[in-house]
N, C-alpha and C positions, 0 to 999 in steps of 0.2 A: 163548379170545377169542370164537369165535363163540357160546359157551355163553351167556355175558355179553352180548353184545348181544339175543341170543333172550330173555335176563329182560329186558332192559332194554326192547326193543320189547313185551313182552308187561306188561311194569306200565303202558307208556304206553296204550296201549290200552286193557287193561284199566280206566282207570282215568277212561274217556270223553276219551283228548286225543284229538286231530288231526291230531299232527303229532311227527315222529322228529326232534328235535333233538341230533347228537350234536357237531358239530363248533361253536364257540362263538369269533367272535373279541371279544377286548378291548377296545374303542374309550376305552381310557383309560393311564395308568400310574402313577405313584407308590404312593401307601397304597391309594389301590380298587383299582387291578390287582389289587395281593397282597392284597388281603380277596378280592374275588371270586374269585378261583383257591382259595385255600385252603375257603372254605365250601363252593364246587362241590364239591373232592374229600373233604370230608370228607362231606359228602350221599352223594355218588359210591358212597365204602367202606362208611358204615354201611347205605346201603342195600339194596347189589350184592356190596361183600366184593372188590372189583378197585378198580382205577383206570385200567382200557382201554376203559370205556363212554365217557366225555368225550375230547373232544379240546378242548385250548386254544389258538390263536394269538394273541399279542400282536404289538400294532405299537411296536417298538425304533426308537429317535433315537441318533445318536451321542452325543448329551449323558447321555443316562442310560444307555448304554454306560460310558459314562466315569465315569459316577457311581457304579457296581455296584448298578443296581437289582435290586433282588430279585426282584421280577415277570415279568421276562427270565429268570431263572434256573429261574422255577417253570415258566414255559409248557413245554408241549411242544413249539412251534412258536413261530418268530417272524419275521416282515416289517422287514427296515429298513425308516425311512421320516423323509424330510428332518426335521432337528433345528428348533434354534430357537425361535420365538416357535409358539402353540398354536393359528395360523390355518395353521400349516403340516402340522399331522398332528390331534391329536386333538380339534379344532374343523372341520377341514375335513373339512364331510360328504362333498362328492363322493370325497376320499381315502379317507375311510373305506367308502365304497358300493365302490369299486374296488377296494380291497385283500380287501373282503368276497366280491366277486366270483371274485380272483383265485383265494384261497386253498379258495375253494367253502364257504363258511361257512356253515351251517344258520341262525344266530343272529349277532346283535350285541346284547353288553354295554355299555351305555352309561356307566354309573357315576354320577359326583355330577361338575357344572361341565365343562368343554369344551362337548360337541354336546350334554350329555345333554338339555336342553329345549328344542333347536332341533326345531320341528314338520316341518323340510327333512329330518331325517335317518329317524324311520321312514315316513315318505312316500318316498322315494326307495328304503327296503330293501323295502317293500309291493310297490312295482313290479317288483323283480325275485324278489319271493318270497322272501325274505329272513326270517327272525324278530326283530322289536324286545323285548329283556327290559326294557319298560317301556311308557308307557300309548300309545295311537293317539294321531293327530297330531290330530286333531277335539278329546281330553280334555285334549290339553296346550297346544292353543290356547285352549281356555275356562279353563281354573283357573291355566294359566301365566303369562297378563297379570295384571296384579294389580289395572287398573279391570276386567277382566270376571271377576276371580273375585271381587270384592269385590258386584260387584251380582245374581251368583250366590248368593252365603253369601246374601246380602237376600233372595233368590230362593226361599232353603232355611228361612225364619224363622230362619237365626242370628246373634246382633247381632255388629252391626258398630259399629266405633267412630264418632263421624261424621266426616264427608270430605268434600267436594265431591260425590259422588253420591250421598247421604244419599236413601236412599228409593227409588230407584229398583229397578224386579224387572223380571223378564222371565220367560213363561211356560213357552218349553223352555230350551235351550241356546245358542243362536242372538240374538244381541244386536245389534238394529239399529243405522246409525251414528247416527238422531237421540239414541238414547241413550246409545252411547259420547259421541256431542259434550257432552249435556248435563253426563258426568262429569267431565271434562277440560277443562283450566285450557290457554288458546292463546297469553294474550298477560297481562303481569304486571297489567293493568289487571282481567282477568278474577278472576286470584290474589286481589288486594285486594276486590274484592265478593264472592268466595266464602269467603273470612279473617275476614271482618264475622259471616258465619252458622256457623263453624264453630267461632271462638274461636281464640286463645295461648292458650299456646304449642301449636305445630302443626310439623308435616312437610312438607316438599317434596320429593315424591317424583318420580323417572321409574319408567315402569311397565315401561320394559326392563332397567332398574339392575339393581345386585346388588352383593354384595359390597363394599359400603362405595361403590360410585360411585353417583353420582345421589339423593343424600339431602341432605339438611337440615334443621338444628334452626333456627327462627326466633323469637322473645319477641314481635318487636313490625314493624310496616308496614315501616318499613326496612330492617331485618335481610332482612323477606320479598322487597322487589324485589331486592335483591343475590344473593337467593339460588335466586331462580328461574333468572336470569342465569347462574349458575353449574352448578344443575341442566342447564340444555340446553346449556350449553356440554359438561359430561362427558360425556352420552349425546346425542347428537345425532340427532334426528329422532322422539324416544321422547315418547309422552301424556305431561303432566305430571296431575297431582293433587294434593292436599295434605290431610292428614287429620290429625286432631287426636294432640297428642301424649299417650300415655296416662303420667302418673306412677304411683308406688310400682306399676311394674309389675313382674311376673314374665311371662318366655317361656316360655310352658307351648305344646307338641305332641302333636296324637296320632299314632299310625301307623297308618295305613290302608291295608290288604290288598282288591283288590279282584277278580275273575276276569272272563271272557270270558261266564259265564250267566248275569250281573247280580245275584252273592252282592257283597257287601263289610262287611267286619267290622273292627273295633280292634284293635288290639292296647297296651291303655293309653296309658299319654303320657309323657312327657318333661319333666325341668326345664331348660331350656338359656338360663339368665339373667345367668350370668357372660360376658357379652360384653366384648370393645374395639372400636371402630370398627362396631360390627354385627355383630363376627364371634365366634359361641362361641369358649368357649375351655375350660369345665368344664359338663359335662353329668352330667345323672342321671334316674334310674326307677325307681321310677311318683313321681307325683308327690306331695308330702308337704304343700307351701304351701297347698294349695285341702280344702275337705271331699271327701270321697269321692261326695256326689251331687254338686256341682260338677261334678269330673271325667268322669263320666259323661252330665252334660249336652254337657259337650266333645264329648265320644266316640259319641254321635246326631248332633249337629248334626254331625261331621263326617263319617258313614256317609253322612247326608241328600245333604249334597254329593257325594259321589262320587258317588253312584247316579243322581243328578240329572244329569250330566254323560256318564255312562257310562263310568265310571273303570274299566280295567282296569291290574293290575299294582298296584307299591308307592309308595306319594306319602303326604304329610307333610300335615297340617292344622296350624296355627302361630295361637296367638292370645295375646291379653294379658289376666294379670290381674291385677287391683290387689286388693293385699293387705290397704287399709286397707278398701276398702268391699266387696272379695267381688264386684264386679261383673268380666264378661269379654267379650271383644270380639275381633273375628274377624281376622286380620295378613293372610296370604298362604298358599298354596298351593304345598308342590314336587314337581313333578310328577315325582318319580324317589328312589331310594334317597338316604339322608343320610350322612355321614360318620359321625353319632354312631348311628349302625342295631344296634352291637351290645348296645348298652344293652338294648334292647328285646328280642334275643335272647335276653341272659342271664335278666330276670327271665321271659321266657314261654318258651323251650326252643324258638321255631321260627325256622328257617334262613331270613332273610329272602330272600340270592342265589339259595340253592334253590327259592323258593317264585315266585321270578321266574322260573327257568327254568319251572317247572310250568306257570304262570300262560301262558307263549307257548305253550305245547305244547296247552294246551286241555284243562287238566284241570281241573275243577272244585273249591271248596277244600274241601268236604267230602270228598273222596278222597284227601285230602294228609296223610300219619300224623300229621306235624308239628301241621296245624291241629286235626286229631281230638282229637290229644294234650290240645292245649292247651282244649279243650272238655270234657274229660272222657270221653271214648267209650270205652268199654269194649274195642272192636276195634280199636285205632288203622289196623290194613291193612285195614280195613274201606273197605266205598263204600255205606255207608246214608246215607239223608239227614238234612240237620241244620238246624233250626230255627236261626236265625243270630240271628232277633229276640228270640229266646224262650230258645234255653239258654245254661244259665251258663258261664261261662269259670273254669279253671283261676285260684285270686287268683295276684298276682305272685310271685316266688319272691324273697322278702329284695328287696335292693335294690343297685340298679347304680352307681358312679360313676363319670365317666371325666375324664382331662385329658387336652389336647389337646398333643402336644409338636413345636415347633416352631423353626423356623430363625430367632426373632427376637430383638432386642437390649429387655426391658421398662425398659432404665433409660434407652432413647434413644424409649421412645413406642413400642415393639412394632416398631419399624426392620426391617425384612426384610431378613437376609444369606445371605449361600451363600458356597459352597468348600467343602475336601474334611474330611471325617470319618476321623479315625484310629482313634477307638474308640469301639467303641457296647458296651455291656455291659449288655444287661438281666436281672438277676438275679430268677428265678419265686420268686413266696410261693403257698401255699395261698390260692388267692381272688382271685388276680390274674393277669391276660392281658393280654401287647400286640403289636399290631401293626407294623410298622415297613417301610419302602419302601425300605428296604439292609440290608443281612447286618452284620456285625462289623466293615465297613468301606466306605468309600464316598466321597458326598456330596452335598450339595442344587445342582444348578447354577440360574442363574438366569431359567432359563426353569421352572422346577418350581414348586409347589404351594409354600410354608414350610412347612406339615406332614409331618412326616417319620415320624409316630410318635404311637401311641397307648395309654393306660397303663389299665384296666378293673381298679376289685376293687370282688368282691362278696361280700356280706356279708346275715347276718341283717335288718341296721337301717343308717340312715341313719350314726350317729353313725361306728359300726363299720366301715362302708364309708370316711367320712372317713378315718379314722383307718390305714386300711390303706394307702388311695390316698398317704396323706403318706408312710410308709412308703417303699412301693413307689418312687413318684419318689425318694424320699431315696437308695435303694439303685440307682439307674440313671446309669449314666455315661458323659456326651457328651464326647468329646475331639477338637478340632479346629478349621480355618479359621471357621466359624460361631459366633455366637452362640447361645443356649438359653435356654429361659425354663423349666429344671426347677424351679429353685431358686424363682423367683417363683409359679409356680403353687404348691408347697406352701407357701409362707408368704400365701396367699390361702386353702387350705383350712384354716391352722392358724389365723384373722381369727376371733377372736370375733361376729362378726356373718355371716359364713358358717358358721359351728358351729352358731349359734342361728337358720339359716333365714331369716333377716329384709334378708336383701340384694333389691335390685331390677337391673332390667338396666340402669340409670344408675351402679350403684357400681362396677366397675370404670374406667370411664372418669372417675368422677372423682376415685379415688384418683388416676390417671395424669395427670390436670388438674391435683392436687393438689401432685406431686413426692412422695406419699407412698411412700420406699421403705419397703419388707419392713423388719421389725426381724432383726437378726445372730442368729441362735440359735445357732452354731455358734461365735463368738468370732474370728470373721475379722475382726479391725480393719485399719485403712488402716497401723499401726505391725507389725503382724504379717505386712501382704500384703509391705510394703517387708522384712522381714527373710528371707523366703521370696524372692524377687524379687534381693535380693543374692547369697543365697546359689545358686541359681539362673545370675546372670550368674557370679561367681565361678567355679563349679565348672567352665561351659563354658571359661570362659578357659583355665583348667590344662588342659582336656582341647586347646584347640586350641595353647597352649606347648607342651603334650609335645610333640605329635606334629610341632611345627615342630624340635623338637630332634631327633626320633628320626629325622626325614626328613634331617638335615644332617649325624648320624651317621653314617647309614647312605650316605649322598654322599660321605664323606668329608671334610666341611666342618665346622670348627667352627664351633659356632651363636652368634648374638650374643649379645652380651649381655644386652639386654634381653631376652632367650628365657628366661633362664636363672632368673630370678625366676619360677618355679611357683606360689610359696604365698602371695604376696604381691598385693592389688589392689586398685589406688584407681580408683574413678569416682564418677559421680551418676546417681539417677533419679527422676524425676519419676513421681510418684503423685497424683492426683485434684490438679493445680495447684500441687504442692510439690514444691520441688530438695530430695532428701537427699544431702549428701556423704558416702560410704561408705566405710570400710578394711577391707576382709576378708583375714585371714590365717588360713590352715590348721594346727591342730596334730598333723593325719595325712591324708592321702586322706579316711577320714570323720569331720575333725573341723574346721568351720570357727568363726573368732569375727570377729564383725560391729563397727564402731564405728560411732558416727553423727556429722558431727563431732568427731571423733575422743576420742568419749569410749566406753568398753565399754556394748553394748544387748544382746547376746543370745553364749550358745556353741549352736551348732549341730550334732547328728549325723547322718549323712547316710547313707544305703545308695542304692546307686546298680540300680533295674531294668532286667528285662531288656528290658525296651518303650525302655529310653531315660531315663525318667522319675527324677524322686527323693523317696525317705522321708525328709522332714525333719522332724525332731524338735527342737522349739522351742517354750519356754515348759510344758513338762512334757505333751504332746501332739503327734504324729508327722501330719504333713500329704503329700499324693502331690502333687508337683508337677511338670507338663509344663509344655517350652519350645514353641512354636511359632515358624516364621520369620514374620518381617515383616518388610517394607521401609523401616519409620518406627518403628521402636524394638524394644520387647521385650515378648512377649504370652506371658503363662503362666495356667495353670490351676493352683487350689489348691484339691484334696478337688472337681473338678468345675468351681469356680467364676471364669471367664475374668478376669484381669486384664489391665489394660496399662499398661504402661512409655512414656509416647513419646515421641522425640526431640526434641531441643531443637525450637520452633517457629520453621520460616523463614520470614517476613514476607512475603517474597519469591515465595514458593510458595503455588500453592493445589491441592491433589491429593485422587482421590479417594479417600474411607474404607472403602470395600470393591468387590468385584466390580460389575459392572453392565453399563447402556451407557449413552451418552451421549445424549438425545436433542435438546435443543436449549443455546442459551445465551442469556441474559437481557439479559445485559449485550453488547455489539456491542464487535468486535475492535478496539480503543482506547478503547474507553468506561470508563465511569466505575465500579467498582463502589465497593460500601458495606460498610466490616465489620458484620455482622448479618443483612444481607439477601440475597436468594437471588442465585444467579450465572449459575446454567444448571441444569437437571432432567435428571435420572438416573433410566433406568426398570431398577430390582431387582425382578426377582421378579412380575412385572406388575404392580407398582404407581411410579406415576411419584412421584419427590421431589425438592424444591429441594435442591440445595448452596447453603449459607451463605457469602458472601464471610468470610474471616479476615482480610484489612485494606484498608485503603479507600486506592485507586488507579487508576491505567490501568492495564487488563488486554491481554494478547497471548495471544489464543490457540493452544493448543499441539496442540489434537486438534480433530480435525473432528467433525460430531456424525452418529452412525453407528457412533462407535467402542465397540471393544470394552474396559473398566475394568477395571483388578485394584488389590488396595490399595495406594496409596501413589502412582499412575498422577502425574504432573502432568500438570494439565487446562489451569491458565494461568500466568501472569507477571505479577507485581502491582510495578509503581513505586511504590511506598509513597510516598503524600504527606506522611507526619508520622511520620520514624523511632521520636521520642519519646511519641510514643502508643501504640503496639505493646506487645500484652499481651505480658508474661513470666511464666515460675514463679519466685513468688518462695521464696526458700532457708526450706529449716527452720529455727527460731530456736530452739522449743521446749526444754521438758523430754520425752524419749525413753524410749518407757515402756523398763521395764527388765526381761528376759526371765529369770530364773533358770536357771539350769545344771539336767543332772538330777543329785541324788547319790546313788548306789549303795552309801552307805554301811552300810547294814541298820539294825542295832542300836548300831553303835560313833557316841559323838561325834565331832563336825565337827576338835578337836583332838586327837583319840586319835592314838596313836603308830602303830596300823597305817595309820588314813587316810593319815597324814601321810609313811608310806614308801611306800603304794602310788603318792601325785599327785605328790611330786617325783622318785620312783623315774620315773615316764612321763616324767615333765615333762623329764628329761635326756635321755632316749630321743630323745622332740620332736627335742629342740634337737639333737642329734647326728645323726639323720636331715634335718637341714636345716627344719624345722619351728618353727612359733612355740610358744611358751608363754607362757602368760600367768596363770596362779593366783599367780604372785608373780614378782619379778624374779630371785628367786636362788637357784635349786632344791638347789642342795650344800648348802648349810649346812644348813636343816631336814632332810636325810636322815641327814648326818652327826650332828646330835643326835637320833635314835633309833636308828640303827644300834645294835647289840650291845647295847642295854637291854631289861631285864627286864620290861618296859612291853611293847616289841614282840613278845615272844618270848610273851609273857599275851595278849597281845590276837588274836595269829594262832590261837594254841590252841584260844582261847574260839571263834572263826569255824569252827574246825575241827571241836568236839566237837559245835558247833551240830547239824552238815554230818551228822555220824552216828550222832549219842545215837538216833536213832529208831529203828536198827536193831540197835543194842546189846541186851546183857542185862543181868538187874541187875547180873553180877560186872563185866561189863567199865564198866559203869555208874558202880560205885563204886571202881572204877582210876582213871575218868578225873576226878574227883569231886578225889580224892586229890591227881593232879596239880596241876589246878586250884589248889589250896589250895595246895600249894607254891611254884607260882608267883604266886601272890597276898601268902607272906608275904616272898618275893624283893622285890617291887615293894616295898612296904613297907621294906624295910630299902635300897632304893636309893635312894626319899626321902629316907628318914632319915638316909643317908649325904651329902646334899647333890649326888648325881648328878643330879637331876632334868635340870640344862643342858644337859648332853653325853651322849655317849655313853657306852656301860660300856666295859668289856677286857675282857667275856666271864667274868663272873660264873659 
């Protein structure tokens, strides 16, 4: 132990820091806790050979307690500290100065969202001496605003898109307010003469936004007043600006590495153009869409910036570039690591979390092996100096790509859900790494992040990376209260026009504008979900008959009657809008068959796992299907992919569709609601969203708003003013595709006399076991006509010599050969005799 901290104080040192950072608290949790923990100790080992130089404390919530975060599990240390909403722990700087205090922490990890860009938190750790792993509160007040980094880039000669402060510089860092005024839009009437010079379609932006709040797409002057109105209603008290919208864009980044003696370098850039809402969702590097001098113009203009500011630590440069004319223009500025930061590790080999620890300690980046590495130096433990402007860099290493995995529903508009996680399964390929914010099990509650998970493969080439990352997802399995959007992210990398690079940061959202689902690759129809789904409620039923009989047995009570039908069960379910009437009956523990309307669609085999789950085998392909509970019908997974069943609809009721809370209601306690329109707002996940009235009446409210939501929650009480307008499922009418059995019959025809005794040979079995059959009504008779024929007694043989000619020699070879032939001219003369009908007497 003290051997180890004596190298470890003697590389800081040595290596011009400042300062002994060993103890590190978290100031975050979900996916960055566990990235930051894990790249620290893997710095830690490769470069020490221990894991007793670092000390980590996290600050733990009862919710991600409960969730089984994995972040909790890695720290060495961890602080309870109040649950809930993220002004109570990892946004609340003063909490976090305090706990920093308590625990005597050399350092705070800030990570990406909560405090990380509040300038309140490393100004408050400065003051008590404290280390911030990210830039001073001077760099992240100038490039964090997004009008004063915008007339900074102007500042640095790099274009800018135009905007309302079109032209404006300033000669340090320091931006007076006659100039902030001049960029900034105060009242809608300002909007409309700055809309005149800057052109539609255009932006409305707040410059405190993020994350999908405070933006806006405008076309035309009216679209623009509604929509300013709405910008300062979301972020209240925040500059507005508005800046031209860029088309056929790409989201191109670089990452920018910067230290404490005024060095800052690139480290490539980023394609991150698959967006919804603003928000990544598929990331990759270096980038491929732009020429290589392009990129490199990116990559000055955005060093210029830094330097210009006095950037220390790891921040993001973000710009747009359109594809069709090769021109680029400058976005925003984030002043702190990114979620998608491993991309950039993989193709350059340097520990971004590590280089941020360095970067607070006062090491300079030419002392950092990491950055040496990636420079080419010959010594990488070297501390010579290094021309930053002049030498070359390491080219990238193949190419990264990542998706983003998340808590959200893509077929409801990227809906953010939570609840718990039964199974996470990510199974490793050569080439692929993910991250993930819970162990084997868990789950997202509803004050977390949606991202729960992250999926990286790299590869030589872009294509190859593609094609792994589909993979990769394909072989990853979410099971649980939550939605996931694995299945939609690969069927986005599998899009012919993300294959061919030619996507802009507009095409996701308007497939999603479009209704355009994914195409099935996998042959999951809406007739195949409903026969999985029967089969499914079925099996439960028998398991909860039994065990109503085995309990009344075992009481002493004989069980009812209606107990006593195990293998037999009628209901309905509704699938995407449609009642199917269902018969399923069993012809063994693993054999069920399905009617639909009581006609035959499918025979089913069944193995039942030890998770609970079941192998069903249907339409000549074996599917893994979980049940999950719900309070409003029946939700199962098939091969991954969440279905639901849901109960007949009560007019009557309006509840909610998953966890959350309630925050206000729309409609006022005896008011009027409307089916279609919203009723009251539920904030999931920190994003607030209407509930949709489902029929139109006086409502009574049933929960106060404050409350805490689970699925199925009633929230009101609807009088239906027009019982005969109330949508129903209507019944399936159709033709029902028709599922094939499997047959096992090898080589023998469908009417050979072995088939024909082995199916009604079962088929009595069935029925005497209490079981259905159904390959024909009347299983005696065809057994009785093969029994004892020379037909049966050839056909078994031939199965048999099959089974061991391979291990035979020639003599035994030409024995059985022999047989063969004997019993072939048997059969022959049992034709001929007119036996073919019946059975022999033993020829």
């Amino acid at each position: 132990m003290a051997g180890a901290e004596i190298q470890y104080e003697n590389y800081v040192l040595s290596r011009g820091g400042t300062r002994i950072i060993r103890k590190i608290l978290i100031a975050n949790n979900g996916l960055g806790a566990v990235k930051a923990i894990r790249s620290l100790r893997l710095w830690e080992y490769e470069t020490f050979r221990t894991h007793d130089v670092l000390h980590v404390v996290c600050m733990a919530t009862e919710d991600d307690l409960k969730a089984n975060a994995e972040y909790i599990r890695l720290a060495d240390e961890f602080v309870v500290v109040e649950g809930g909403s993220n002004r109570n722990n990892y946004a609340n700087v003063d909490l976090i100065v305090k706990v920093a205090r308590r625990c005597e922490a050399d350092a705070v990890w800030p990570g990406w969202g909560h405090a990380s860009e509040n300038p309140k938190l490393p100004t408050a750790l400065a003051y008590h001496d404290i280390a911030f792993l990210g830039p001073a509160a001077s760099s992240m007040d100038a490039v964090g605003d997004k009008i004063c980094a915008n007339i900074l880039a102007q500042s640095c000669d790099v274009d800018v898109i135009p905007w309302s402060g079109s032209g404006l510089t300033v000669p340090g860092i320091s931006i007076p307010e006659e100039t902030l005024r001049l960029a900034t839009l105060r009242t809608v009437e300002e909007a409309e003469a700055s809309a005149l010079k800057v052109g539609f379609p255009l932006m409305i932006k707040a410059s405190e936004g993020g994350g999908g709040k405070g933006i806006r797409m405008v076309n035309d002057m009216e679209a623009l007043r509604a929509g300013y109105v709405q910008v300062q209603a979301e972020v209240p008290g925040s500059p507005i600006f508005i800046q031209q919208l860029s088309t056929n864009s790409r989201h191109l980044e670089v990452q920018v590495v910067a230290d404490k003696h005024g060095n800052a370098i690139s480290l490539y850039g980023r394609d991150c153009s698959v967006q919804r809402r603003h928000q990544k969702i598929i990331e990759e590097g270096p980038v491929t869409v732009a020429p290589r001098e392009t990129c490199e113009q990116l990559e000055r203009g955005a060093v210029r910036l830094a330097k210009k500011v006095g950037y220390s630590g790891v921040g993001t440069v973000e710009y747009l570039y359109n594809i069709t004319t090769g021109a680029y223009s400058f976005l925003e500025v984030n002043p702190r690591l990114q979620v998608e930061h491993p991309v950039t590790e993989t193709i350059t080999g340097v520990n971004l979390p590590a280089v941020q620890l360095q970067i607070a300690m006062g090491i300079p980046l030419h002392k950092m092996p990491h950055i040496r590495r990636f420079y080419g130096q010959p010594d990488p433990m070297g501390v010579s100096p290094i021309d930053f402007d002049t030498a070359p860099q390491n080219p990238p290493v193949g190419h990264c790509m990542a998706g983003r995995v998340t808590a959200e529903d893509p077929e409801s508009g990227f809906k953010p859900t939570s609840g718990a996680i039964h199974e996470l399964h990510f199974r490793s390929l050569p080439g692929v790494t993910g991250n993930f914010s819970l162990g084997l099990s868990g789950g997202v509650h509803q004050f977390a992040d949606s991202q729960f998970g992250h999926v990286f493969a790299h590869k030589p080439t872009r294509d190859e990376a593609g094609v792994l990352l589909s993979q990769a997802l394909g072989e990853l399995s979410v099971r649980g209260e939550i939605h996931c959007n694995i299945k939609y992210l690969r069927s986005l990398i599998e899009r012919d026009t993300f294959q061919q690079d030619a996507h802009t940061t507009a095409w996701l959202d308007g497939l999603i504008a479009a209704k355009d689902r994914p195409v099935d690759t996998e042959g999951l129809t809406d007739h195949l979900v409903v026969m999985c789904g029967a089969v499914m409620r079925a099996h439960t039923r028998h398991q909860e008959l039994e065990a109503r009989v085995v309990d009344a047995l075992t009481r002493g009570v004989p069980p009812e009657a209606w107990m006593t039908n195990l293998s037999e069960h009628a209901f309905e379910l509704i699938y995407a809008d449609v009642k199917y009437a269902l018969r399923v009956t069993q012809g063994s523990p693993t054999l069920f068959y399905v009617r639909v309307n009581d006609k035959p669609a499918c025979e089913a085999e069944v193995l039942t796992l030890a998770n609970g789950g079941l192998k069903v085998l249907v339409g000549g392909r074996a599917r893994v299907v979980h049940a999950e509970p719900s309070k409003v019908g029946l939700k199962v997974h098939i091969d991954g992919r969440p279905c639901f069943f849901p109960d007949d609809r009560d007019p009557t009721r309006m509840t909610a569709p998953g966890t959350g809370k309630l925050l206000r209601y729309l409609v006022p306690d005896g008011g009027r609601a409307v089916e279609g329109v919203p009723y009251c707002e539920i904030e999931v996940m920190k994003t607030v969203m209407p509930l949709v009235a489902t029929s139109t009446g006086a409502v009574t409210h049933l929960l106060q708003p404050g409350a805490a939501l689970e699925t199925g929650d009633e929230v009101c009480a609807v009088e239906v003013e027009d019982p005969s307008s109330v949508k129903v499922s209507e019944p399936f009418t159709g033709e029902f595709t028709r599922f094939e059995a499997r047959k096992l019959t090898g080589a023998l025809k469908g009417d050979s006399a072995l088939v024909k005794f082995n199916v009604n040979s079962a088929g009595i079995i069935q029925i005497l076991a209490g079981y259905d059959f159904t390959a024909n009504d009347d299983p005696v008779t065809p057994l009785l006509q093969v029994i004892g024929t020379a037909r049966l007694a050839a056909d078994d043989f031939a199965e048999t010599k099959e089974a061991v000619s391979s291990r035979a020699d020639a003599e035994a070879l030409a024995e059985l050969a022999a047989i063969e032939a004997l019993l072939g001219t048997a059969v022959q003369a049992e034709l001929a005799g007119g036996d073919s009908a019946g059975g022999g007497g033993g020829k």
